[in-house]
C-alpha positions, -999 to 999 in steps of 0.1 A, spaced: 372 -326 259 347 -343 234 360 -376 239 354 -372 281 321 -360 275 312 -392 255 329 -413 282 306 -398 304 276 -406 283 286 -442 281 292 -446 318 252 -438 319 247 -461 291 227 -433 277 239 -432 241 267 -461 220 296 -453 212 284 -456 181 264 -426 183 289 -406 199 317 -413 171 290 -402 140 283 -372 166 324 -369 169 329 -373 127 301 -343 122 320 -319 147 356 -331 140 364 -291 129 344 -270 157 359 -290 184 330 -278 209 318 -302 238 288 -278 237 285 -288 196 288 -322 207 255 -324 229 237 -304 203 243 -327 175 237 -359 198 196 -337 207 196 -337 174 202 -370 167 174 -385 191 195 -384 227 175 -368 254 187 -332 263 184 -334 301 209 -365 299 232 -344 277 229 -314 299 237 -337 332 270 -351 313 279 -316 307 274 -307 341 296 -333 351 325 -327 323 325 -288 334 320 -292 368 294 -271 368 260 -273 387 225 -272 366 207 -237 367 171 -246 367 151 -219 353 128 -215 382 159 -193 394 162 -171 367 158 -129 380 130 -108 369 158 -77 366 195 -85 360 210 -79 389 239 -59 364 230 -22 361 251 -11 332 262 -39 306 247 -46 275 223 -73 266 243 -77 232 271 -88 246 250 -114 271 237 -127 243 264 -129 224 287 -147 248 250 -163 265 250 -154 302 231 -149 320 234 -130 354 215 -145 385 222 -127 418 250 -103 431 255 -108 468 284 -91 486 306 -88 458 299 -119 445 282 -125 409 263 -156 403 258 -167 366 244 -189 347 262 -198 311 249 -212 279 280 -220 267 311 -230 290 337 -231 264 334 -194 257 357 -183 285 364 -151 263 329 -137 280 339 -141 312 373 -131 309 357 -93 298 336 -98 326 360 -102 353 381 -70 336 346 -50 337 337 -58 372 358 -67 409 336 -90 415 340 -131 425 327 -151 399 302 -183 400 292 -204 374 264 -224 364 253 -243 338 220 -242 313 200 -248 284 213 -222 253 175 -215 245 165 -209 280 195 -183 284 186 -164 254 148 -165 265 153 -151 295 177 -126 282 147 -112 254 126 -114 286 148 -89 309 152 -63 280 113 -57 278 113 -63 318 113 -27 325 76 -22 312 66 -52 317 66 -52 354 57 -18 358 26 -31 337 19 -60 362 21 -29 390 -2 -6 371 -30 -33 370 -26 -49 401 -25 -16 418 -57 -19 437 -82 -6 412 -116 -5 429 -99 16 458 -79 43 433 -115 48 421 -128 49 453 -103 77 462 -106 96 429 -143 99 442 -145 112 473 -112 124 476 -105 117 518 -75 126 527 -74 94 551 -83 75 519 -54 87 498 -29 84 529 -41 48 530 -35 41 494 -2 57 491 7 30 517 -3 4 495 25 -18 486 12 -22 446 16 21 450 49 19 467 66 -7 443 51 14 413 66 48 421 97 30 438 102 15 402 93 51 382 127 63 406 146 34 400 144 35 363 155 69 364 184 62 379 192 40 356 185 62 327 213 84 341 175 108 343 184 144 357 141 151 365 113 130 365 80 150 356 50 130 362 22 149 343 -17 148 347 -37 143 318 -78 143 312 -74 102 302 -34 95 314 -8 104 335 24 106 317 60 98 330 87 115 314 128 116 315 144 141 308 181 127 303 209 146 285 190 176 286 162 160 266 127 149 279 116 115 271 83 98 274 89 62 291 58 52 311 17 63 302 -5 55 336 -42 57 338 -60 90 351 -76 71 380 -41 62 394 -31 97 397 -38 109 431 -23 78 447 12 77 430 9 121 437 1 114 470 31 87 474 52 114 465 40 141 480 41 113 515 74 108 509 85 141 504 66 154 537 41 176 520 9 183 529 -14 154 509 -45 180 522 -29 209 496 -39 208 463 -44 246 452 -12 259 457 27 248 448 50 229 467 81 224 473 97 191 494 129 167 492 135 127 492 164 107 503 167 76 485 195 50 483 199 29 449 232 3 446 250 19 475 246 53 460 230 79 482 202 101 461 190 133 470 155 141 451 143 172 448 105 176 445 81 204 433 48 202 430 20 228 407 -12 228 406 -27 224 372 -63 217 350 -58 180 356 -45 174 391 -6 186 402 23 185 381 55 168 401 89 171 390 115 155 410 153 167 405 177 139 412 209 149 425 237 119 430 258 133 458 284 108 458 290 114 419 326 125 413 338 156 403 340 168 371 371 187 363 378 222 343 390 196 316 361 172 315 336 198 310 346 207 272 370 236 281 398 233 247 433 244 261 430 284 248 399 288 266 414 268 297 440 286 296 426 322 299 401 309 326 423 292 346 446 325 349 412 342 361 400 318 391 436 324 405 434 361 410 435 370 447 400 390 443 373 399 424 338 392 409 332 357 386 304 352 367 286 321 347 261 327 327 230 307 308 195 287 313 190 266 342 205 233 335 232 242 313 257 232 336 268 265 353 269 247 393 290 219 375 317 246 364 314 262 400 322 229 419 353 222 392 365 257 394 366 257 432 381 223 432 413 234 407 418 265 433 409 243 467 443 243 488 449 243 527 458 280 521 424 292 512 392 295 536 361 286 505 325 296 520 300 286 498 259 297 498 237 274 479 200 265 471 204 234 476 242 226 477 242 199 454 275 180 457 297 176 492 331 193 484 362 179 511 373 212 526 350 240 512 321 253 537 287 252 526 260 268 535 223 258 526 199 283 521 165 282 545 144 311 529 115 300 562 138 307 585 156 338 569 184 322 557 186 342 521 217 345 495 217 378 506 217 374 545 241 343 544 261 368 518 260 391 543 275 365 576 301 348 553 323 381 550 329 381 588 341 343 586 377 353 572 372 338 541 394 343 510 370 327 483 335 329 483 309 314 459 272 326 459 246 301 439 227 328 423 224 367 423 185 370 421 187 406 433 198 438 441 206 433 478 227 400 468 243 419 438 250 447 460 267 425 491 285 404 467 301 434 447 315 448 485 325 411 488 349 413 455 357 450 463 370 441 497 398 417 488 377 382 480 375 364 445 337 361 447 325 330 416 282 333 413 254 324 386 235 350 365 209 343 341 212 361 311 221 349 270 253 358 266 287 368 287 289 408 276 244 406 287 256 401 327 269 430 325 245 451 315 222 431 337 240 442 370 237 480 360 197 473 355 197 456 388 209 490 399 245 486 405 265 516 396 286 510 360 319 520 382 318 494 405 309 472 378 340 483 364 361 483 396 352 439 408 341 423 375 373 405 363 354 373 344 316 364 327 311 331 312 288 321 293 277 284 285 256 256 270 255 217 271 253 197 241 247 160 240 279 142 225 276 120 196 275 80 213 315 66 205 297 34 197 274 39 168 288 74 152 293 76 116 305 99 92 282 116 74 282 150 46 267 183 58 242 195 32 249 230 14 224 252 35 231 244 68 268 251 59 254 287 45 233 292 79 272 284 98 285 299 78 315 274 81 332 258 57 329 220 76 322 190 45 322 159 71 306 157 99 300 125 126 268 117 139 248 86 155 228 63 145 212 46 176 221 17 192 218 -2 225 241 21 246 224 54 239 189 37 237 186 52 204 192 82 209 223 90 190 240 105 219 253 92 250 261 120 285 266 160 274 293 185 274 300 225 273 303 253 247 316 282 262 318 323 257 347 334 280 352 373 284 381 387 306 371 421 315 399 440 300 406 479 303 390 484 267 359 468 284 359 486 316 363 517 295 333 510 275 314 501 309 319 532 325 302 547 296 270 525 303 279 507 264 253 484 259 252 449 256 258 447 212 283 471 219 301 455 241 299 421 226 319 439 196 344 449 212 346 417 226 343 400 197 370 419 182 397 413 212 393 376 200 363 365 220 346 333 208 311 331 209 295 299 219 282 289 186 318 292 172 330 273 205 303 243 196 315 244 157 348 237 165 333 207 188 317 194 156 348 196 138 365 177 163 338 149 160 322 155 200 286 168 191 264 174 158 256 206 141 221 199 152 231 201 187 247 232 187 216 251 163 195 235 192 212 254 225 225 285 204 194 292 183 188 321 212 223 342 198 205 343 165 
C-alpha cells in the first residue's frame, strides 16, 4: 500500500524516491498510507499533491470543504466515535449515506457503521484537520445557528410589533422565514432531545426555552423579550388559535413531521405578567409499544397484575401525578389482553398512541363529547373491555362503576398518592363503599424514575444517613457520571416503581366499613403489599436508578 502510494507520487514527479524511502524508513512499524503522506507534509511535500495521490491509491474522490453540512445529517450517533474513527457525515439521500473520511485505512469505523445503520455507503476523501474541525463545529451547531436566527430575525420589525401590537403586524411577522426557521428549530431540537414538553416562558428582559426530558426540565435556549410575541404568535398560527386573544387560556394542536416520523404537538397557552406562557406536549404516534415488561414491572408484581387484566370483568385503576406514566401502562396492559376475541372501546383526551384493533374514541368537550357521555354510548357498542382516560367526576365514576358491574373489565386513571388513596377517593366522589366493594378488583399506583446511563455508571458507597432515612441496609450503589450520551445528565430514558393492590376480601371487608385510607394501606401492607419506595429500592439494588431518584418521586409517601 505505501509503496503504490509513492509510485503514484513519482509518476507526478512530485517528490524522489529519495524522499519517499526516508518517509518509508520512519513509518516502517505503523504501516499506514495515511502516516505516509503525513510524514512526507511534514517533510516539505505539498499536502494537496499528497492528498490527490491518496485520492488516487484509495479510489476515492476529494471532499472539498465547501460541502461540509451545517447539521449532520445523523440524528443519534455520537460525535466521540466520529472523531475517533474521523468521519464525517455529508448527506443522507434515499437511504444512502454520503461521507467524507479522514482516514481510509480505518475500515473498523465504517464496518460499526454499516452494523448501526441499513443504509448504502459512499466514501470520500479529506484533510484529517478539516474533519475534526468541522466535527467541533457541528457539536456547538445547535446554538450556534439558532444564534444566527435570533439576530437575523428581523429586529426593527419585532420592535415595531412589540409597540403597537397589530394583529396584522404580528400575523405578518410570524410569517417571516427568520421566525419560521427559529421556532421550526426550538421543535426540532426537541425532538432530538427525546423532549416530552417544550415550555417557552416570558420573562421582563428574556424568553426562556426549556425541555423537560426524562421528567426533568432543562433550560436550552434564552431569547430576547422583544422576540416574544412573534415566535408566540408562530405558535399560536400554527396551532389555529386566535393571535387576537391574549387574556385568556388556550388550548390548540400541531402536526409536524421530523425524519419520517409523524408528531402530534399538543399546545396550551396562559396568560401571564410577562406575555403568555406556551407549553407544547409532543406525542410520537408512530413510537412502539412499550410492554408490561419494559415498563419496570419485576416478575412477582407482573405476575399478580397480569392475573388481574385477565378477569372477565371489573374496575382497574392506576394511580399517580400527570406524567408518571399511567397512559403508558394502559396502552401495554390493553396490548397483552388484545385478541380477536375481545371488542376494546377506548375514551381518551387525546388518544395518544394508534392501537391495531382497539376503538378509540377522542373526546370533543365543544361538541359534548365528555368521558362521561362517550362512557355512557360505549356500553351499547357490545364491548367486553373498556378503558376510560380519566375519572374526573362523579357522573364518569358513577357510569364506569355500572360499566364493571355489568360484566366489562373497565382499566381508567385516578389521581391520588398512593393505591389504598383511590379508594377512598371514589367514596368522596360519592360512590357508595358497597359498590366500591362489589367492581374494584385492582389500584396501581406508580412513579418514573430516570435510569442510571449504561455508559458512564459507576459504583459508588451510600453514605450512613441516607441508609438510616431508607432505612435499608444497601452499601454500593451505581450512579452516573455524565457523558456524551445522557448530555450530562447522569441518566439516559425513565422507568416505573409500582404499588400493586388486589382488592382481596380482607379489603372489601374493611371497605364496607368506610376504613380509611392509613387503614387500609395496613392491611395492605401487611397482606405483602410493596409500596413504591420499597419497589424503587429494590431498583437501586439491582443497579437501574439512584437512591436520589427514588427520594425524588416518593418524597410525597413520607
Amino acid at each position: 500500500m505505501n509503496k503504490k502510494l509513492g509510485q503514484i507520487l513519482l509518476s507526478a514527479g512530485n517528490v524522489t524516491e529519495a524522499e519517499i524511502l526516508r518517509a518509508l524508513d520512519i513509518q516502517k512499524n505503523e504501516g499506514s498510507a495515511l502516516r505516509i503522506g503525513e510524514i512526507l507534509i511534514e517533510n516539505g511535500l505539498m499536502e494537496e499533491e499528497v492528498f490527490k495521490a491518496l485520492s488516487v491509491q484509495f479510489g476515492m474522490p476529494l471532499a472539498d470543504a465547501s460541502i461540509f453540512p451545517e447539521q449532520s445529517p445523523l440524528e443519534k450517533i455520537s460525535f466521540g466515535f466520529l472523531e475517533k474513527n474521523l468521519i464525517l457525515p455529508l448527506k443522507l439521500h434515499d437511504n444512502v449515506l454520503t461521507l467524507a473520511l479522514g482516514d481510509p485505512t480505518n475500515t473498523e469505523g465504517l464496518d460499526a457503521l454499516r452494523m448501526s445503520y441499513d443504509y448504502e455507503l459512499i466514501t470520500m476523501l479529506a484533510r484529517k484537520s478539516e474533519v475534526l474541525q468541522h466535527l467541533e463545529m457541528l457539536q456547538g451547531s445547535r446554538s450556534a445557528v439558532m444564534q444566527r436566527l435570533i439576530e437575523g430575525a428581523g429586529e426593527d420589525d419585532i420592535a415595531g410589533a412589540e409597540l403597537t401590537g397589530e394583529i396584522s403586524h404580528l400575523r405578518d411577522l410570524a410569517q417571516e422565514k427568520g421566525i419560521i426557521q427559529l421556532v421550526n428549530l426550538i421543535i426540532e431540537n426537541a425532538v432530538k432531545d427525546r423532549a416530552s414538553d417544550i415550555h417557552v416562558e416570558p420573562g421582563e428582559y428574556n424568553v426562556r426555552v426549556r425541555y423537560r426530558i426524562d421528567g426533568v426540565l432543562y433550560e436550552k435556549e434564552t431569547l430576547p423579550a422583544k422576540m416574544y410575541s412573534a415566535v408566540s404568535s408562530r405558535i399560536k398560527l400554527l396551532s389555529q388559535m386566535n393571535i387576537a386573544e391574549r387574556r385568556l387560556p388556550q388550548d390548540g394542536r400541531i402536526k409536524v413531521n421530523f425524519s419520517g416520523r409523524s408528531i402530534d404537538i399538543r399546545v396550551s397557552t396562559l396568560p401571564t405578567v410577562y406575555g403568555e406562557s406556551v407549553v407544547m406536549r409532543l406525542l410520537d404516534k408512530a413510537s412502539s409499544f412499550i410492554t408490561l415488561e419494559d415498563i419496570g414491572f419485576d416478575r412477582t408484581i407482573l405476575d399478580i397484575y397480569e392475573d388481574v387484566i385477565k378477569k372477565p370483568y371489573g374496575m382497574v385503576l392506576i394511580t399517580g401525578p400527570t406524567g408518571s406514566g399511567k397512559s403508558t401502562t394502559l396502552y401495554a396492559s390493553l396490548a397483552k389482553i388484545n385478541s380477536s376475541e375481545k371488542k376494546i372501546i377506548t375514551v381518551e383526551e387525546p388518544v395518544e398512541y394508534l392501537m391495531p384493533g382497539i376503538n378509540q374514541i377522542q373526546v370533543r368537550p365543544k361538541i359534548g363529547l365528555s368521558f362521561a357521555s362517550g362512557l355512557r354510548h360505549i356500553v351499547r357498542q357490545d364491548p367486553d373491555i373498556i378503558m376510560v382516560g380519566e375519572i374526573r367526576d362523579m357522573e364518569t365514576a358513577g357510569i364506569a362503576i355500572h360499566a364493571a358491574l355489568t360484566g366489562h373489565l373497565l382499566f381508567s386513571t385516578l389521581h391520588t398518592n398512593d393505591a389504598p388513596g383511590a379508594i377512598t377517593r371514589l367514596m368522596d366522589m360519592g360512590i357508595e363503599n358497597y359498590l366500591v366493594a362489589s367492581t374494584l378488583i385492582c389500584v396501581m399506583a406508580q412513579r418514573l424514575v430516570r435510569k442510571i446511563c449504561p455508559h458512564c455508571r459507576v459504583k459508588e458507597q451510600v453514605p450512613e444517613e441516607v441508609l438510616l432515612k431508607l432505612r435499608s441496609d444497601i452499601s454500593e450503589v451505581w450512579s452516573g457520571k455524565g457523558c456524551e450520551e445522557c448530555k450530562g445528565t447522569g441518566y439516559k430514558g425513565r422507568i416505573g416503581i409500582f404499588e400493586v393492590l388486589p382488592v382481596s376480601d380482607q379489603l372489601r371487608e374493611l371497605i364496607m366499613k368506610r376504613a380509611t385510607s392509613k387503614e387500609l394501606k395496613d392491611k395492605a401492607m401487611e397482606l405483602g403489599m410493596r409500596a413504591l419506595r420499597e419497589d424503587g429500592i429494590e431498583k437501586v439494588k439491582n443497579g437501574i436508578t439512584t437512591i436520589d431518584e427514588v427520594l425524588r418521586v416518593t418524597q410525597v409517601e413520607l
